[in-house]
C-alpha positions in Angstrom: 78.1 -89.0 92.1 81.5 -88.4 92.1 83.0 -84.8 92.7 86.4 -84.0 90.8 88.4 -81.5 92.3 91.3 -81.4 89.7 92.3 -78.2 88.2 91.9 -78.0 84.4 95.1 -77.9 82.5 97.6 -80.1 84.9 99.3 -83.1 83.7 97.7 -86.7 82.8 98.6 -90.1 82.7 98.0 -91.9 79.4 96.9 -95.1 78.7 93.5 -96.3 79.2 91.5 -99.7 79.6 88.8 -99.2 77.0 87.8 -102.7 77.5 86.5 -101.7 80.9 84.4 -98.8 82.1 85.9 -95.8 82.7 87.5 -95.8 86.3 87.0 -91.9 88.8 90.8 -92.0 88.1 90.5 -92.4 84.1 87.7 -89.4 84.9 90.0 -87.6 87.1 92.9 -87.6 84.4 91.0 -86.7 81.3 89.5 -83.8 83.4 93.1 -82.5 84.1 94.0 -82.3 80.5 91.8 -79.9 79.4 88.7 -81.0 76.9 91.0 -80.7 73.9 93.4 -82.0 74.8 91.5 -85.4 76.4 89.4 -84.9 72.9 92.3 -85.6 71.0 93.5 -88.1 73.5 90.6 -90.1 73.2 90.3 -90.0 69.6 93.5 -91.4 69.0 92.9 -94.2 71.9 89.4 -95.0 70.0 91.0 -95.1 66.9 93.4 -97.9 68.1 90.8 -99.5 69.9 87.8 -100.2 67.5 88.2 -102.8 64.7 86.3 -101.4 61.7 85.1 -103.4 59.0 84.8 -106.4 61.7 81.6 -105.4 63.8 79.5 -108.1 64.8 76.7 -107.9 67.4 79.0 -108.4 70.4 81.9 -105.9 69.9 83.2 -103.0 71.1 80.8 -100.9 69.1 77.9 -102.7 71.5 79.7 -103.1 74.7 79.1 -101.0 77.3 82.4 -100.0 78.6 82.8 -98.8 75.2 79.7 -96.7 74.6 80.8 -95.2 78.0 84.2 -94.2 76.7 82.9 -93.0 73.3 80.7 -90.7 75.5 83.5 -88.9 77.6 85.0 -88.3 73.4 81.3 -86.6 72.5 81.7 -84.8 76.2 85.4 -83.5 75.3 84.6 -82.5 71.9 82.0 -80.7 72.4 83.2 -78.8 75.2 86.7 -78.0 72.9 83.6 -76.3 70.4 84.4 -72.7 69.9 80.7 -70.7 70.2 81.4 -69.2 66.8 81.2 -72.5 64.7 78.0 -73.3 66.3 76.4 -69.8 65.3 77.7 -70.4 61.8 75.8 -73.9 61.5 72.6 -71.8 63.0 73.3 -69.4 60.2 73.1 -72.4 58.1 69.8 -74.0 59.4 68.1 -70.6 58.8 69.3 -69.1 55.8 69.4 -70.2 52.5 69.3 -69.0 48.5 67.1 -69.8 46.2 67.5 -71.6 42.7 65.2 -68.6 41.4 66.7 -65.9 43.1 70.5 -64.7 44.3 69.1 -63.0 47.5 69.4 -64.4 50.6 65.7 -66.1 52.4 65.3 -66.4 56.0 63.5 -69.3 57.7 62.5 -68.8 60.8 61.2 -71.5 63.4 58.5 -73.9 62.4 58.8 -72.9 58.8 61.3 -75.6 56.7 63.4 -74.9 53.9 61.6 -74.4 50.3 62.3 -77.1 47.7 64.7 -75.3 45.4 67.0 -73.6 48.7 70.5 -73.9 47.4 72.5 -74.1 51.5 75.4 -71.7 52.4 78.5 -73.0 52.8 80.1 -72.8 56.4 82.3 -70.5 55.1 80.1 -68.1 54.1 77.6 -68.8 57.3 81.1 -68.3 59.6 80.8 -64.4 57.8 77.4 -63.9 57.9 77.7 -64.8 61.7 79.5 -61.6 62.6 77.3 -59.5 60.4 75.2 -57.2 62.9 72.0 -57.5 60.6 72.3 -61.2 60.4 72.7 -61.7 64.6 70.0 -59.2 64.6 67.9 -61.1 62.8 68.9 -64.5 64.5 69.0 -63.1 67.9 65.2 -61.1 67.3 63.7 -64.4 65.3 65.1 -67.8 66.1 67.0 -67.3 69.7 64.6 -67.1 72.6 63.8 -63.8 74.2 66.8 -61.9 75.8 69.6 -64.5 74.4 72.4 -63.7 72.5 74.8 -65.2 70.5 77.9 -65.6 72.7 81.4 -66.1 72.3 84.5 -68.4 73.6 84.6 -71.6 73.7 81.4 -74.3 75.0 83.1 -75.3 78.4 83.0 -71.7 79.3 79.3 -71.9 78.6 78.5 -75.0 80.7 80.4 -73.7 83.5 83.7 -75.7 84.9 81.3 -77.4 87.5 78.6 -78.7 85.4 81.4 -79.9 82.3 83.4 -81.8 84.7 80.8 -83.1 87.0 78.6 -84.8 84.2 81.7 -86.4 83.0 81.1 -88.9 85.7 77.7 -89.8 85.5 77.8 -91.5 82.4 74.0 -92.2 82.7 73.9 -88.8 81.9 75.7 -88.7 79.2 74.4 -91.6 77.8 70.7 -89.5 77.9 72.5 -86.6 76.6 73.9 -88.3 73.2 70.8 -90.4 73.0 69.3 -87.1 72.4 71.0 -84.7 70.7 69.8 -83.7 67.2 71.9 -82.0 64.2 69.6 -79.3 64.7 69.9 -78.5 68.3 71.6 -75.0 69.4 74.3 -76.2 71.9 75.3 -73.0 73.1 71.8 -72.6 74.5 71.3 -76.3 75.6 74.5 -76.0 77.5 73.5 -72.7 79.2 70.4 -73.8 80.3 71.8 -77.5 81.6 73.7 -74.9 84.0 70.9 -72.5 84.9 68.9 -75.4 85.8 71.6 -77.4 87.7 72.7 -74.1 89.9 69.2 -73.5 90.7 68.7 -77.1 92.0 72.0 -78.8 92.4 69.8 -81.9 93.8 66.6 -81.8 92.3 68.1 -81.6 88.5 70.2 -85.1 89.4 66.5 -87.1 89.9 65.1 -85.5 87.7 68.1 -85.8 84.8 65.6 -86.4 81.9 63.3 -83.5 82.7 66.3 -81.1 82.6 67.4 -82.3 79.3 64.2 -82.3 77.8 64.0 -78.3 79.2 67.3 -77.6 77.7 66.8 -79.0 74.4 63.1 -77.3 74.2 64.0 -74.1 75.3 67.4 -73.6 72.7 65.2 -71.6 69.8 62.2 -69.6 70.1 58.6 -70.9 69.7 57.2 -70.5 66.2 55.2 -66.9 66.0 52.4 -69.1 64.6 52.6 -71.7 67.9 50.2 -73.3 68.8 48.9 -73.4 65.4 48.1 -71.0 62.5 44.2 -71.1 63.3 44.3 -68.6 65.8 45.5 -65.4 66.4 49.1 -65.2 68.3 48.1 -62.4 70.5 44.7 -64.2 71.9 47.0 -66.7 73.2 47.6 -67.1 76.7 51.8 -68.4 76.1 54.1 -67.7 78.6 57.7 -68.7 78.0 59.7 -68.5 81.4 63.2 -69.6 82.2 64.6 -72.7 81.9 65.6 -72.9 85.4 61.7 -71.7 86.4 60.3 -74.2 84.1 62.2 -77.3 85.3 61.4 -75.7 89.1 56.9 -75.6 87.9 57.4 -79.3 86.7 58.8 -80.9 89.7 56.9 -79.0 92.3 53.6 -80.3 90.1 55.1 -84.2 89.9 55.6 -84.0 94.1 52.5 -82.4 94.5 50.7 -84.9 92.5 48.8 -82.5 90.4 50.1 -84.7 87.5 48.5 -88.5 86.3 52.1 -89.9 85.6 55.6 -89.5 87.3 57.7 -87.4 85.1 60.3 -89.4 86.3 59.3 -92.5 84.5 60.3 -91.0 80.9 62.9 -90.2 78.7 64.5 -86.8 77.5 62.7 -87.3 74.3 59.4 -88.6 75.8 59.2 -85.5 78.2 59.8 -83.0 75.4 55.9 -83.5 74.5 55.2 -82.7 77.9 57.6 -79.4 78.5 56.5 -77.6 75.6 53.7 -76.8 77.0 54.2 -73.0 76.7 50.8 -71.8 78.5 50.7 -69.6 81.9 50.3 -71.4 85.1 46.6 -70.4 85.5 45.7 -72.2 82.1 48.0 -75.0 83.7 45.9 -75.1 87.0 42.7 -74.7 85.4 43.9 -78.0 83.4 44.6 -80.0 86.3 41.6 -79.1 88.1 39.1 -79.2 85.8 40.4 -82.5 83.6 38.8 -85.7 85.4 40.1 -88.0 82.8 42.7 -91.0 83.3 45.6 -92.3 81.3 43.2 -95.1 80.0 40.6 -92.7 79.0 42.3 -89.9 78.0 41.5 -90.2 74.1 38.1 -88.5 75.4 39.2 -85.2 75.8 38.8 -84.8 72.0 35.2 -84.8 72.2 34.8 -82.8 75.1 34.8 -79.8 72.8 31.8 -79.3 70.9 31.8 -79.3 67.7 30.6 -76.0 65.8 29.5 -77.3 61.8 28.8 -74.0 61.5 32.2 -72.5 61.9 33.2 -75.0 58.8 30.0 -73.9 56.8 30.4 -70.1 57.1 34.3 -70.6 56.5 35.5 -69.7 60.1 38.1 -71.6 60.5 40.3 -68.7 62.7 39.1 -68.7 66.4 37.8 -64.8 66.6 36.2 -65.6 69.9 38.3 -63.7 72.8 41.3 -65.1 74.3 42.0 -68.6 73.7 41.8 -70.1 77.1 40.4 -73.7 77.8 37.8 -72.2 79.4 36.5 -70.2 76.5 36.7 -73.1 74.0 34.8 -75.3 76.4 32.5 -72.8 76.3 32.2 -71.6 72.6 33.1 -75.3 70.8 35.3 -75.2 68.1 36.2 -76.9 65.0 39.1 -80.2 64.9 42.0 -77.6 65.1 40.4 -76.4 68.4 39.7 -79.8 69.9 43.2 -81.3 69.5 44.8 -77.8 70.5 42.4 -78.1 73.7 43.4 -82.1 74.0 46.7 -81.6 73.9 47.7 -79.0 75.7 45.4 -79.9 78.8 47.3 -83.5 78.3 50.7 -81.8 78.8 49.2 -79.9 81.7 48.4 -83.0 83.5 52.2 -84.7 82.8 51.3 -86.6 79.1 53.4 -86.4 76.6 51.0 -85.2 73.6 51.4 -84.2 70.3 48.9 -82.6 67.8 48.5 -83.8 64.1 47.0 -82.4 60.9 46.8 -84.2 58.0 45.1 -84.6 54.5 42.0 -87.3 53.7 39.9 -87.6 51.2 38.1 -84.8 51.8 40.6 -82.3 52.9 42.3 -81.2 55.7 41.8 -82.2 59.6 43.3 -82.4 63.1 43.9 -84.7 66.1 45.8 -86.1 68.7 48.1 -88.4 70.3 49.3 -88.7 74.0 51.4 -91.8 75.9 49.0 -93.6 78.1 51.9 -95.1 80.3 55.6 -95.0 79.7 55.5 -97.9 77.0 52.3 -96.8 74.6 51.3 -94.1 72.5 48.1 -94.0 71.4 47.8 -91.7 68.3 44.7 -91.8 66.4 42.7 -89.5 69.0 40.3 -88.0 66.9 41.1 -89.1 63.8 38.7 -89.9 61.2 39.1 -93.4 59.7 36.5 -92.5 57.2 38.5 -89.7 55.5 41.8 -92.1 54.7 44.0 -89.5 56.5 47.3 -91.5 55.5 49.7 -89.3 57.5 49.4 -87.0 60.6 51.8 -84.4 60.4 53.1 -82.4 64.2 55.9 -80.4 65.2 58.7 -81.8 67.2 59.6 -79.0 69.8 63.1 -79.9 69.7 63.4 -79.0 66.2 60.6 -77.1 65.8 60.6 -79.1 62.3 57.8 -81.6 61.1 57.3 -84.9 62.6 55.1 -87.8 61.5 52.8 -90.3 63.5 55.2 -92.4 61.9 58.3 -91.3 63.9 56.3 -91.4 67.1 55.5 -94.8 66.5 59.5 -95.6 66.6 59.7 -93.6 69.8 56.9 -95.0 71.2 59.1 -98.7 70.6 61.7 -96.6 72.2 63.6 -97.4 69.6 67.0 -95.3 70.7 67.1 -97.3 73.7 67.9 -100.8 72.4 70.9 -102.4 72.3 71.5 -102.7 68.3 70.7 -98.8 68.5 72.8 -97.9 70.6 75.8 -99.9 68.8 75.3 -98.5 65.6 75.2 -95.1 67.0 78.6 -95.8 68.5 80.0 -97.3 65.5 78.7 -94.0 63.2 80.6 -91.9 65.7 83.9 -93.8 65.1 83.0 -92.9 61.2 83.3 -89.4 62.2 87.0 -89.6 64.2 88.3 -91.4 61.2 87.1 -89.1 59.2 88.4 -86.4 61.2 91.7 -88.2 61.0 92.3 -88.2 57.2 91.1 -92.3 57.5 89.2 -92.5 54.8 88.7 -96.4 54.3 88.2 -96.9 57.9 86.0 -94.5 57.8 83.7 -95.8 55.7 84.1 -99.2 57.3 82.9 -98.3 60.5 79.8 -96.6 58.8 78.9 -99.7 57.5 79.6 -101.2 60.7 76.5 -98.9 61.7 74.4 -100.4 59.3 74.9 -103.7 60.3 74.3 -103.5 64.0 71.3 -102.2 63.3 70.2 -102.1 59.6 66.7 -100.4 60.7 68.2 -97.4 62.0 68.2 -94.4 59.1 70.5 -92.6 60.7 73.6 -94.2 59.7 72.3 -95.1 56.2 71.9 -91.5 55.1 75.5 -90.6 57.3 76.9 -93.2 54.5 75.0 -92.2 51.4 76.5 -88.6 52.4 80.1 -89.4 53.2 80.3 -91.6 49.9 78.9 -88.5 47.8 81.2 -86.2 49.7 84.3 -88.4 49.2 83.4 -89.2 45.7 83.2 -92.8 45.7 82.7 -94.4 42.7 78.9 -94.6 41.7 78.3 -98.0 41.5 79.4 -98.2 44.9 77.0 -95.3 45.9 74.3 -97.0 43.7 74.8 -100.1 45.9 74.4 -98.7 49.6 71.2 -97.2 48.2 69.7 -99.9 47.1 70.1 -102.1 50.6 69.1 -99.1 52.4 65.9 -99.4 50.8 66.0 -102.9 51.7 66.7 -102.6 54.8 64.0 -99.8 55.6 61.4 -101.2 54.3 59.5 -100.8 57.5 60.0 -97.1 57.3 58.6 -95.4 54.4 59.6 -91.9 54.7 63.5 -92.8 55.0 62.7 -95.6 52.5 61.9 -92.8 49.7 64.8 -90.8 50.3 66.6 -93.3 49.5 64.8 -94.2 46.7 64.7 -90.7 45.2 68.8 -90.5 46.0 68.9 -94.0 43.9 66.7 -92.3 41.5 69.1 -89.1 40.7 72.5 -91.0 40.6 70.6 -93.2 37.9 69.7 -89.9 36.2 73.5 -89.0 36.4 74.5 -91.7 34.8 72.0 -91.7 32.1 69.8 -94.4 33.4 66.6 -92.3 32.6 64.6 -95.3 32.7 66.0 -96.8 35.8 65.5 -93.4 37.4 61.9 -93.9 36.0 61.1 -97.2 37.1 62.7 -96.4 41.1 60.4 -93.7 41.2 57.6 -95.1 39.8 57.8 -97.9 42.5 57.8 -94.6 44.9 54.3 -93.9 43.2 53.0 -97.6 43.2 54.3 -99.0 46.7 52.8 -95.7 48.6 49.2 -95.4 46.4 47.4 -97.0 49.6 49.2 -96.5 52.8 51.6 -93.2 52.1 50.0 -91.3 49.3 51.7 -88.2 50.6 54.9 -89.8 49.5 53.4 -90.7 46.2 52.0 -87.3 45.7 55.9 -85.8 46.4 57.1 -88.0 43.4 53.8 -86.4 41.2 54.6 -83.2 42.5 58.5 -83.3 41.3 57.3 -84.9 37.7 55.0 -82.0 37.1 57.7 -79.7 38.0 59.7 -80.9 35.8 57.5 -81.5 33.0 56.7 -77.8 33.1 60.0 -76.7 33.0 60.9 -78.5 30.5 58.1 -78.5 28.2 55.9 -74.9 29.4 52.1 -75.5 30.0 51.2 -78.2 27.9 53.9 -80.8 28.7 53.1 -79.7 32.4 49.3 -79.9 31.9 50.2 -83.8 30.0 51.8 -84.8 33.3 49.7 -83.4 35.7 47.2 -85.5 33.9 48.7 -88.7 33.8 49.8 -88.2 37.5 46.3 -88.1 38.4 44.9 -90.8 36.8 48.1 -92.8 38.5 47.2 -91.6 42.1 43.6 -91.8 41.5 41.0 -91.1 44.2 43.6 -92.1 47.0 45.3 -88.7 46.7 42.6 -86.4 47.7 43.8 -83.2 49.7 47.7 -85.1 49.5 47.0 -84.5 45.9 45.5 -81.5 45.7 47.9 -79.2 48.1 51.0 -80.9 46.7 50.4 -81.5 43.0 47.2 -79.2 42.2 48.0 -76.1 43.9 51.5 -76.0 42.8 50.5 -76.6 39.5 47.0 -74.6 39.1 49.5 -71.4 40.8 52.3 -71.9 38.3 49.5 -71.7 35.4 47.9 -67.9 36.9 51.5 -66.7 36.9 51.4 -67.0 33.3 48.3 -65.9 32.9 46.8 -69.3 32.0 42.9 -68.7 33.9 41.1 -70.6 32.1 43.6 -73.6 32.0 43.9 -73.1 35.9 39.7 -73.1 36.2 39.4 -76.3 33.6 42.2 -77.7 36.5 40.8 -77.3 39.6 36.9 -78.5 37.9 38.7 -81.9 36.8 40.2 -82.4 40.3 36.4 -81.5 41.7 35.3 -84.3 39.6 38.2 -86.8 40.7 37.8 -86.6 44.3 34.1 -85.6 44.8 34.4 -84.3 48.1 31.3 -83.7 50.1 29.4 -80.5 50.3 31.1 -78.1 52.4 34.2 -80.5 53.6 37.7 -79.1 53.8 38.4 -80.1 50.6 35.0 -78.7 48.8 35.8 -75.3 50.4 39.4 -75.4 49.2 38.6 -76.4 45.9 36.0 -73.2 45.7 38.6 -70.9 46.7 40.6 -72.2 44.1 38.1 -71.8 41.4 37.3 -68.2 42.7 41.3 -67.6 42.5 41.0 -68.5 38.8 38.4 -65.9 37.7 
């Protein structure tokens, strides 16, 4: 690695070769500058470099001098950051308003925004920043324990050792970028990159990916309700130590060989299923002395827990048995939630990335697993019932602490964000941005759809160019347009398909297409009935919404109807929590009992769900709610 001496803030030569890869002098000189100053540098040498509007596969946007130049700009900038716009955009990822109420609503970690939150402007978020009750409430509820919101500016944070030296180490970087989510606190992520890198100035170099995956984790508190909601948080046995002590447990278990793979082998966002494994070291060493399974076998742990019918019959479905060690639910059994929990977090014990999922089947609600059984392959149906039509498994990514689908892991399991055509169109949406930032509009624009083209699968820069076109007002026919090859072009990818679908939908609406609107999402309905009724059941859900605002409880009662002779049998618990409850609550609130007890009966006699399944036991308690 190369080690740069050169004092911030002395004088640089301009004039670079962006058609090679950065040079330790190029390095050298941008390091002198200061990071806004070499920002603003590079932004204008980008800017005169990249073509927009004339991206094929083998340009700039793909090369890799390039991507390594465009990575020293994402470095710079975010260094130049001052702390107190990135506590305004946390403001903004946990407070909203409502569409029903004026008052402010807090979401705290795990928990995602409800479907009428009208956002804060940054404005109003760079105010509520400085309010002591609002840092109180971020710093008590979303930071983890003992942080703070800070001040200054991000290369203050990361330390002048740490900012300069990964400049040079563009594989770094490169992991760094490849990773990053909007959601991600970089204050924190920065901090703890330091804390691990001063603790082990060697180690954290081998083991680059690990450290990332540690910093990105460990930016926001766990969920209260982590692991799950089925068992109280105080049984738990969590322990949440220090970044630095963290990254120190993990390697001393890879060179001890306690683990079944080499963490080394994975990438930042592989080894994020493996670090969040927020248990003490005893449950840990229990896990990897106890576990005899392989890679290859691993799926078995699912079934090593007995399971209790009894639990699910009397209604138990919150452990009350003690604390919630492996050892006590390989003693006691459990029910699914207990199982994958058990599964999965012995998995990440043992160096496998897991994940657990929950989902809705046709009769009701259950949980699994999925783990990597090598460095190339997921395998996520561990536990899953293939009886019960569970359409979608639902987990939490612990970067985000926001839902993830089986779905997604399938794309990471491709390692989608590694191939080439990714990692052009990621470069090419990032020279959006400094045109944007530059008042270029057109070009802008262009190189957003430069995105698209390198690599039309990728969502990312399909929704960055639905957005900037509705920011900038384009005309909407042009909007319309970009909508409709989106869905084209992501028709491998449902969930990002129907976003698209339902943005196509409401710019139909504006315009007084009603029965366009209609028609897009009814195909939303149709193409989902089978594979994605969870997406179907959204668009049911939205109609019945509307149908009772509109129209009070007979219009809504019409529509909720219709909607479920549409989704028919293949709804099941999709249906009933997103379409039934909704609806069967709005009619109690106005008093409607009866109406609400005639609801829930018909859905009974839709789905038929076996005695004492998930979904008969929901149903009951709806019924009893209605009396």
């Amino acid at each position: 690695m190369l080690m740069l001496t050169t004092p911030l803030g002395s004088q640089s030569a301009w004039g670079y070769n962006l058609a090679s890869r950065p040079t330790n002098s190029d390095i050298t000189s941008l390091a002198s500058e200061g990071f806004e100053s070499a920002r603003n540098h590079l932004e204008s040498e980008l800017a005169r470099y990249y073509k927009p509007g004339d991206q094929k596969k083998t340009t700039p946007a793909s090369a890799t001098a390039f991507v390594e130049w465009l990575d020293l700009w994402r470095w710079c900038e975010l260094l130049s950051r001052e702390t107190s716009t990135e506590n305004a955009a946390l403001v903004q990822r946990h407070f909203c308003r409502r569409a029903s109420s004026a008052g402010l609503t807090f979401v705290p970690p795990g928990l995602t925004f409800p479907p009428d939150a009208i956002p804060i402007s940054l404005e109003e978020a760079s105010r509520m920043a400085s309010a002591p009750e609002v840092r109180r409430e971020l710093q008590e509820n979303v930071l983890p324990s003992g942080s703070n919101l800070e001040g200054g500016l991000l290369s203050d944070v990361a330390g002048k050792s740490l900012a300069i030296e990964a400049m040079a180490e563009p594989s770094f970087l490169r992991s760094f970028f490849a990773n990053c989510d909007d959601r991600d606190f970089f204050p924190l992520v920065l901090k703890n990159l330091r804390s691990i890198r001063e603790a082990y100035p060697t180690k954290w170099r081998e083991y680059a990916n690990l450290a990332l995956a540690i910093a990105f984790v460990s930016d926001s508190a766990v969920p209260a309700f982590w692991p799950h909601h089925q068992v109280p948080s105080d049984l738990v046995p969590k322990e949440i130590a220090p970044p630095e002590v963290q990254f120190g447990r993990w390697v001393e278990a890879n060179e001890s060989r306690k683990l079944l793979l080499d963490l080394r082998r994975f990438s930042a966002n592989e080894l994020k299923f493996v670090v969040d494994a927020f248990i003490t070291p005893s449950e840990m060493a229990w896990a990897q002395k106890k576990i005899r399974l392989r890679p290859g076998n691993f799926d078995q742990a699912f079934s090593m827990i007995r399971y209790r019918d009894e639990r699910i019959t009397a209604k138990k479905y919150v452990w009350e048995y003690g604390p919630y060690t492996f050892a006590a639910i390989e003693k006691s059994g459990g029910i699914c939630i207990d199982q994958a929990h058990h599964a999965a977090l012995c998995g990440k014990s043992l160096g496998l990335p897991t994940i657990m999922f929950s989902g809705q089947g046709s009769n009701g609600g259950h949980a699994w697993f999925g783990y990597m059984s090598s460095t190339s392959k997921w395998e996520l149906n561990c536990g899953r019932d293939s009886s019960q039509n569970l359409v979608t498994g639902t987990g939490l990514d612990p970067q985000t602490w926001q839902p993830v689908s089986d779905h997604d892991i399938q794309q990471l399991a491709a390692r989608f964000r590694e191939r080439p055509e990714f990692l052009a169109s990621m470069s090419a949406m990032a020279m959006g941005e400094i045109f944007e930032h530059a008042g270029q509009l057109n070009e802008a624009q262009l190189a957003l759809q430069d995105a698209t083209r390198l690599c039309p699968e990728n969502p990312v820069p399909w929704s960055r160019l639905g957005d900037f076109m509705a920011r900038v007002k384009s005309p909407v026919t042009d909007q319309l347009r970009v909508h409709e090859q989106a869905v084209r072009a992501l028709s491998r990818n449902p969930d990002a398909k129907v976003r698209h679908q339902q943005s196509l939908a409401a710019l139909q609406r504006q315009t007084g297409n009603s029965l366009d609107a209609a028609k897009t999402e009814n195909l939303i309905l149709t193409q989902n009935l089978n594979a994605r009724s969870d997406l179907s059941c959204e668009v049911a859900a939205a109609r019945v919404k509307a149908a009772l605002e509109a129209g009070g409880e007979n219009k809504g009662a019409m529509e909720f109807h219709k909607q479920l002779q549409s989704i028919g049998k293949a709804g099941g618990g999709n249906f009933v929590n997103q379409v039934g409850v909704p609806f069967v609550n709005a009619l109690l609130e106005k008093g409607s009992k009866a109406r609400a007890l005639r609801t829930v009966d018909i859905m009974r006699q839709k789905f038929d769900p076996l005695d004492s399944s998930p979904l008969d036991l929901q149903l009951r308690a709806m019924a009893k709610a209605c009396k």
